[in-house]
C-alpha positions in Angstrom: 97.0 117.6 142.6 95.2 117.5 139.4 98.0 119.5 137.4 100.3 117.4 138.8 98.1 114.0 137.8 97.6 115.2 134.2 101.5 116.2 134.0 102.5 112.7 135.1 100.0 110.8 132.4 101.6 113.1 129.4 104.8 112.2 130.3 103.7 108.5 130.4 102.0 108.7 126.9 105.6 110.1 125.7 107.4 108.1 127.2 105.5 105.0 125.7 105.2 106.5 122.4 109.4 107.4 122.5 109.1 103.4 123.0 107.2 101.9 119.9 109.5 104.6 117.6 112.2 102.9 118.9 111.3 99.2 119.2 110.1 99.9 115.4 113.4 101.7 113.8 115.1 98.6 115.9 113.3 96.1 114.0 113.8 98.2 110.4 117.5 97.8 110.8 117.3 94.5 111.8 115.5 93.8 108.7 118.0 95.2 106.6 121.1 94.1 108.3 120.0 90.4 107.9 118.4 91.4 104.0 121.1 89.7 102.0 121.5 86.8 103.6 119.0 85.8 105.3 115.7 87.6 103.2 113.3 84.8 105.0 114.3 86.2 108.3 114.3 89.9 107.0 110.5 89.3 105.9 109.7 87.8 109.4 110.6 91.2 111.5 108.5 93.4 108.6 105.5 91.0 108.8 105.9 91.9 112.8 106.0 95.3 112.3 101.9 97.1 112.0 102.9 99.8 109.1 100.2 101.9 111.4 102.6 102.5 114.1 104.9 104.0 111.9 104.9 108.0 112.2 106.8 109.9 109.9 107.0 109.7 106.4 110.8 109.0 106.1 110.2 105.3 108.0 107.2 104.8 106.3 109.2 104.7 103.0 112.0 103.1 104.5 109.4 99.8 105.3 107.9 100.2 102.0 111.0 99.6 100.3 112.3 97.3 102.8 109.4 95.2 102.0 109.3 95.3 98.5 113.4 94.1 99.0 112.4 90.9 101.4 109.4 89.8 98.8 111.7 90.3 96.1 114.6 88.1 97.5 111.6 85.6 98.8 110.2 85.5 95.2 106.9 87.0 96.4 104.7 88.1 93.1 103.1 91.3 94.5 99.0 91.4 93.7 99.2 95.3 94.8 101.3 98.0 93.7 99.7 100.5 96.0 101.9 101.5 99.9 100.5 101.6 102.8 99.3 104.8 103.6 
């Protein structure tokens, strides 16, 4: 009973992290579908996004530049050159 208990919450904590990757990598290419022409919009989904939840390096850099895209096209002056880590 208790193998089975701690089997089932494992596959839950997957599942629900499988969830979050994809909700996020949803709203990435959102964001840069919708870059060109509408960058207000584009800026909306990667404020949404926590840069936290992302988990590999590769969409990590692919919000960083993202980001740096949208504040560009909404004539953001960045006060920080440094990425989120």
């Amino acid at each position: 009973m208790k193998h089975t208990l701690t089997v089932l919450i494992a596959i839950v904590v997957l599942l629900l992290a499988a969830c979050t990757d994809t909700l996020t990598l949803s709203r990435l290419e959102r964001a840069q579908r919708v870059m060109d022409s509408r960058p207000d919009s584009a800026l909306a989904i990667l404020d949404s996004i926590n840069p936290d939840s992302l988990t590999s390096t590769e969409h990590k850099a692919r919000y960083a530049v993202l980001a740096a895209q949208a504040s560009f096209k909404n004539k953001i002056i960045p006060t920080d050159d440094s990425l989120p880590e």
